[in-house]
N, C-alpha and C positions, 0 to 999 in steps of 0.2 A: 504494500500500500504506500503509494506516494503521498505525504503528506507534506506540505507546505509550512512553514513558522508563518504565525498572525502577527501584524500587530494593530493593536487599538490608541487612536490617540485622542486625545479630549482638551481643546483648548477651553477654556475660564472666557470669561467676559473681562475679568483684569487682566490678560494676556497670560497667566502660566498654563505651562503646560502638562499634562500628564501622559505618558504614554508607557504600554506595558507590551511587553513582546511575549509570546504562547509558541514554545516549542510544539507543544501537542493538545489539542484540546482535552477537556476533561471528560473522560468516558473512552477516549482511547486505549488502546489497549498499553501505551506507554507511559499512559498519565489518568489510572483504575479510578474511579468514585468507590469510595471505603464503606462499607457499611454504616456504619455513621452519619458518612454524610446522605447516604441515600435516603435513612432515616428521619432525618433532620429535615431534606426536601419533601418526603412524603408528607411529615406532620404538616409544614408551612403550606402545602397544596391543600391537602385537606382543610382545613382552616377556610379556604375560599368554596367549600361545597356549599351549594344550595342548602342543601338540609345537613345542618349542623352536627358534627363529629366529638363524641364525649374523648376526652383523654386515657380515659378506661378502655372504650373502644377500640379506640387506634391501639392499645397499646397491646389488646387480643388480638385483632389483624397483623399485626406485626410477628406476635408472637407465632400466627397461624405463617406467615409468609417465612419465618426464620427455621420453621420445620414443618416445608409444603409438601416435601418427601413421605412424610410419615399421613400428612391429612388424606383420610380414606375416601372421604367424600367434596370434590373443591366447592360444591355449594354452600359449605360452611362458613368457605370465606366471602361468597356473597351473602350471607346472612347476617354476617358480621359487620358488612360494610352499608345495609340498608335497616 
């Protein structure tokens, strides 16, 4: 896979500038999303459902997604999630 380096730059209205360079995006296979963070991004998406997610909740789904191997039936996890 040919992947290109990014870069991002952001000038200010007072003139500084900011700019950052991305060897590899994130989710590449050279630059992983950790389980943590993929967590973290779940809960912050959730948070924007229509129909609001208890913290108890999410934290069964979670639990059902961390051992999806073992779940016998996946409608649990859409049980979970509605």
């Amino acid at each position: 896979m040919d992947v290109k380096p990014q870069v991002v730059e952001i000038k200010a209205k007072e003139g500084e500038v900011f700019q950052k360079r991305v060897e590899y995006a994130k989710g590449n296979p050279c630059n992983s999303v950790l389980p943590d963070e993929l967590c973290g991004m779940f809960r912050e998406l959730a948070s924007y459902s229509h129909k609001p997610i208890s913290q108890q909740r999410l934290d069964e789904v979670l639990q059902l997604l961390d051992h999806l191997e073992e779940v016998e039936d996946v409608r649990a996890l859409v049980q979970a999630l509605t």
